[in-house]
Residue, then its C-alpha position, 0 to 999 in steps of 0.5 A: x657650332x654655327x662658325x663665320x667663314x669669310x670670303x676674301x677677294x684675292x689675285x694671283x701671286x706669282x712665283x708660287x709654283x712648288x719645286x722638288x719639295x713643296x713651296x719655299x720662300x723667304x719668311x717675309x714673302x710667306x708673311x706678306x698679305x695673302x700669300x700663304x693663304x693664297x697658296x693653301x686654297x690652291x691646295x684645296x683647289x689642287x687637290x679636287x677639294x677638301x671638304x670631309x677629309x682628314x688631314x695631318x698638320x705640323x711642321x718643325x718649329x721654325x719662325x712664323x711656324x705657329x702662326x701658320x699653323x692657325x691660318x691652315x686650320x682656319x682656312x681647313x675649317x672653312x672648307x669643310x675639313x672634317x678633321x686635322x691630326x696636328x703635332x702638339x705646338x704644331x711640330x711634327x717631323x717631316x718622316x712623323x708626318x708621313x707616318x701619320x699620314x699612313x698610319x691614320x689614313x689620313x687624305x693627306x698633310x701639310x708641312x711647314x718648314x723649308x728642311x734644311x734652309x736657316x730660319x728665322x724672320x730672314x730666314x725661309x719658310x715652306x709648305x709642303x703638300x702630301x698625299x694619301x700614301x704619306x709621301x710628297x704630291x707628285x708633278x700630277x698634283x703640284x702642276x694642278x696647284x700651281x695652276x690654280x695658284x695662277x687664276x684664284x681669285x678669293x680664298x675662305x677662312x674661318x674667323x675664329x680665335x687661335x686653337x691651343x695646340x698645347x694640350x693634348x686632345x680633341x677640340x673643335x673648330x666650327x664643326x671640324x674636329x682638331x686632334x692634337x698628339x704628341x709628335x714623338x708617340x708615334x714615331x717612336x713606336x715604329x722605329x721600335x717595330x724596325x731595328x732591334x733596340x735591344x742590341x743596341x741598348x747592350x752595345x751602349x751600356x757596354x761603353x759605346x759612345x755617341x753624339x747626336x746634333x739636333x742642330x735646335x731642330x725637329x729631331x731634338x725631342x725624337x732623339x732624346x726620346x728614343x737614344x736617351x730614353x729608350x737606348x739608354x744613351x747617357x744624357x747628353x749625348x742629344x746636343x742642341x736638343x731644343x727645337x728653336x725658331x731660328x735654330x739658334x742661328x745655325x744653318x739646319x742642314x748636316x754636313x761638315x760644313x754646317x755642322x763643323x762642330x761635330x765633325x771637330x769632335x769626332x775627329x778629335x783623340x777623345x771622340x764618342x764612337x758615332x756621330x750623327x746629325x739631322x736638319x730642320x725638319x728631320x729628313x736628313x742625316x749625317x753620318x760621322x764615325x771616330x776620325x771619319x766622315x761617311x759621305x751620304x752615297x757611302x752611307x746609302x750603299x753600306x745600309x743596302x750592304x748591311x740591311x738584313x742586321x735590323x729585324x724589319x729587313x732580315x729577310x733580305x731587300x725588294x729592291x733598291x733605288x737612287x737620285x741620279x746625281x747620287x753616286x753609283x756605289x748602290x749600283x755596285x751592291x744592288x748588282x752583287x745581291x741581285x737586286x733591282x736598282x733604280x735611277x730616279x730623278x732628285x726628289x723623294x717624290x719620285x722614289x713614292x710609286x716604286x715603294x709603293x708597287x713594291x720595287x723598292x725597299x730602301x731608297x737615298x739621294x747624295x743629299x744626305x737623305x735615306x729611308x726605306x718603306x716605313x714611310x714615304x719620306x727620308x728619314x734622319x733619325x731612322x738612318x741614325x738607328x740603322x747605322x746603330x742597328x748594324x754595328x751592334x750587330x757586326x761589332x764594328x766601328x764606322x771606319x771599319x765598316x767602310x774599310x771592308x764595305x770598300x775592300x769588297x765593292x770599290x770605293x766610288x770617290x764622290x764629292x758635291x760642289x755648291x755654287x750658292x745664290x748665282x745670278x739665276x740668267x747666268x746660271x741658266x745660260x751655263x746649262x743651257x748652252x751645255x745642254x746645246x753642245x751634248x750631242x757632240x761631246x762624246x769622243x771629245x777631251x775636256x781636261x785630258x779626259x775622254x767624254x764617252x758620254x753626254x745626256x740631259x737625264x729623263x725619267x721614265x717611271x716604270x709604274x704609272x709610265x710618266x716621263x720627266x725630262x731636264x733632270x740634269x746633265x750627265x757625262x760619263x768618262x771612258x776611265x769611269x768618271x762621271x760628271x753631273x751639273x744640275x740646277x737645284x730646286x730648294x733655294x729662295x734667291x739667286x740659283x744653285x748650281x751642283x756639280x757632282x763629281x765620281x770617280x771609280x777606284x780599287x784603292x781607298x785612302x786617299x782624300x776625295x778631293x785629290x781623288x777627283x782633281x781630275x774630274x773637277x778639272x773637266x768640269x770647269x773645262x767643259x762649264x767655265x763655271x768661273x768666267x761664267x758665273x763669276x765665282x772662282x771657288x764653291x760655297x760649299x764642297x761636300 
């Protein structure tokens, strides 16, 4: 089928080099004259070209998802692409995606969301490439587009009408072959092959009562699929099932803040057993049991705990790894099970090469995101399974779970405080001048604490031997507090300063930030967050 491929004359756009998660920007600046396309043929150029692969294509349904969509696969077609695997509709979960990717050997996929960012035409939108193994490119890749975003001068496109991405089947588009499925088949397929859905199904219809909040993203029809359908949940149990544009005027990203309804009813006298929620593209998680919320850390170090209840794990773990700001409580179960564990740089990118070798079987960062080698990406809905998994096995609830996970290893009181859309030069200056002062901190007091401690946390990756520097600044105290300030890559105005706030104890019942008073009261003495950024309070505290 003889096909028009036009070439358009382009110039570099600036501010298109990814972060620790694909590109993301606001939705307008992706709609704006050669902008996404732009970026998409320095994927092609990035990736040493794309003629004759295959590719996997999707997203989670947010504004300008669908139109995206098209312009991909027009410009796939005009690069020679021999085949792209797309989600009907172009929905695809981020963990469906990765598992695509593997399970169809693919060369790669792209995308479309910005996670846990709002939605809708004021909302953000993103674009993610992944690589062969499923997982997120690595800085080796992402260096090599975002140079190529910076001297292109034309990009090709194929003029054609839009694909039906509805039905199901094999289409073409010029000589490259479109194969639309459903996104949910596969997925569910393997989730089935992990946990052991028949003990949770007789847990359920024992009267175990859960609420999952799909928060109108991705994982809507996933969850209802597979707790409704295949456990056996009662209908219901999946709220704001339907993925919509703007997520229904949420905010996609599962934490008490934003997903304060749930939390309500979980701490409430008549709440369902367990609560969960995912975000915008279905990476993330929250965990909430009856009258107690399970804090990302804490959800990571009781999976690590408890793996061996779920078939696919039984015969023990590899080896275990976590973002540096997340909380060292996976430290203290890796070294009572004797397991190796790593401390990676924030992104999932970083966790690829050691679940890849082998190193590692279960992986998490503090930002709500947990997965294991099934895929190449955290996974929302694999960690609400997990948790199903193992308290069908244990016959236990979620608060006494943790009770006993903390009487055994200690509680690591944790908390993360936001500071949202700060100026970026003065946020950049806060860092930078306590990055200047870290050789002559250690010995010295910030706030009655004594500094035993102080780093700019690199990486060096035990596999392929690559070095990652500036990934946050770390001070540990000589009673075992830790501190973490870092400057987060996944907004798109302003900047994000995280600070991250640990505290070691034997005692568990205590609220976190009463716990941390002390830590807080460190960092503000060694940042001056409130005089030098103005805000005397975080936007978000989790």
């Amino acid at each position: 089928m003889t096909m028009q491929i036009n070439s358009v004359q382009t110039q570099p756009i600036d501010g298109q080099k990814p972060g620790t998660s694909g590109l993301r920007k606001k939705t307008h600046v992706f709609q704006a004259p050669h902008f996404l396309e732009n970026f998409i043929q320095s994927i092609w150029l990035g990736i040493g070209g794309a003629a004759g692969k295959t590719l996997v294509l999707g997203g989670d349904g947010r504004h300008f998802n669908a139109e995206a969509a098209q312009v991909v696969l027009r410009m796939a077609a005009a690069e020679g692409v021999a085949r792209v695997i797309v989600g009907q509709n172009a929905l695809l979960s981020t963990p469906a995606a990765s598992n695509l990717i593997r399970k169809r050997k693919a060369d790669g996929g792209i995308i479309l969301s910005a996670s846990h960012n709002p939605g809708g035409p004021d909302g953000d939108f993103g674009v993610k490439y992944n690589t062969a193994n499923g997982g997120p490119a690595p800085e080796s890749v992402t260096s090599t587009i975002y140079d190529a975003t910076r001297t292109l001068s034309e990009y090709r496109i194929a003029v054609a009408q839009d694909v039906d991405l509805s039905v199901i089947g094999e289409t073409r588009l010029g000589e490259m072959v479109v194969d639309v499925v459903d996104p949910v088949t596969d997925y569910a397929e393997l989730m089935a092959e992990l946990f052991d859905f028949d003990a949770m199904r007789a847990m359920i219809a024992g009267g175990f009562t859960l609420r999952f909040d799909a928060m109108h993203a991705i994982t809507g029809p996933y969850a209802k699929a597979i707790l409704e359908g295949t456990l056996g949940a009662p209908e219901g149990s999946v709220i704001n099932a339907v993925p919509l544009p703007d997520f229904g005027g949420g905010h996609p990203d599962p934490n008490p803040i934003w997903a304060k309804p749930l939390v309500d009813e979980m701490m409430g006298p008549d709440a369902p057993d367990f609560g969960a929620a995912s975000d915008g593209d279905g990476d993330r998680n929250m965990i909430v049991g009856r009258g107690i919320y399970v804090t990302p850390s804490d959800s990571l170090a009781a999976i690590a705990a408890n793996a061996t209840c779920a078939p696919a794990y039984a015969g023990g773990l590899k080896g275990v790894a976590r973002s540096m700001p997340t909380s060292r409580a996976l430290d203290r179960v890796a070294e009572k099970l004797g397991l190796p564990c790593y401390e990676t740089p924030t992104g999932w990118k970083f966790f690829g090469n050691l679940l890849d070798d082998g190193r590692a079987t279960l992986c998490g960062e503090e930002s709500a995101g947990t997965g294991s080698d099934h895929v190449r990406e955290k996974d929302g809905l694999w960690a609400v399974l997990m948790w199903l998994n193992i308290l069908a096995k244990r016959q236990i609830s979620v608060k006494a779970l943790l009770e006993d996970h903390w009487a055994s290893y200690g509680r690591n009181y944790y908390s993360r405080h936001d500071y949202e859309g700060v100026d970026a030069a003065a946020a950049n200056a806060l860092v930078d001048d306590l990055r200047a002062q870290l050789g002559d901190l250690p010995g010295t007091q910030a706030a009655g604490l004594t500094i035993e401690s102080a780093d700019d946390f690199a990486y060096d990756d035990p596999v392929d031997g690559s070095r990652s520097e500036g990934q946050g600044l770390r001070f540990g105290f000589t009673n075992g507090a830790r501190l973490v300030l870092r400057l987060s890559g996944t907004g798109t105005e302003g900047a994000t300063l995280r600070v991250y706030l640990e505290q070691l104890a034997e005692d568990y019942d205590r609220d976190p930030q009463e716990a941390l008073a002390d830590v807080i009261a460190a960092a503000e003495a060694l940042a001056q967050i409130k005089s030098r950024t103005g805000r005397d309070a975080p936007d978000v505290i989790t």
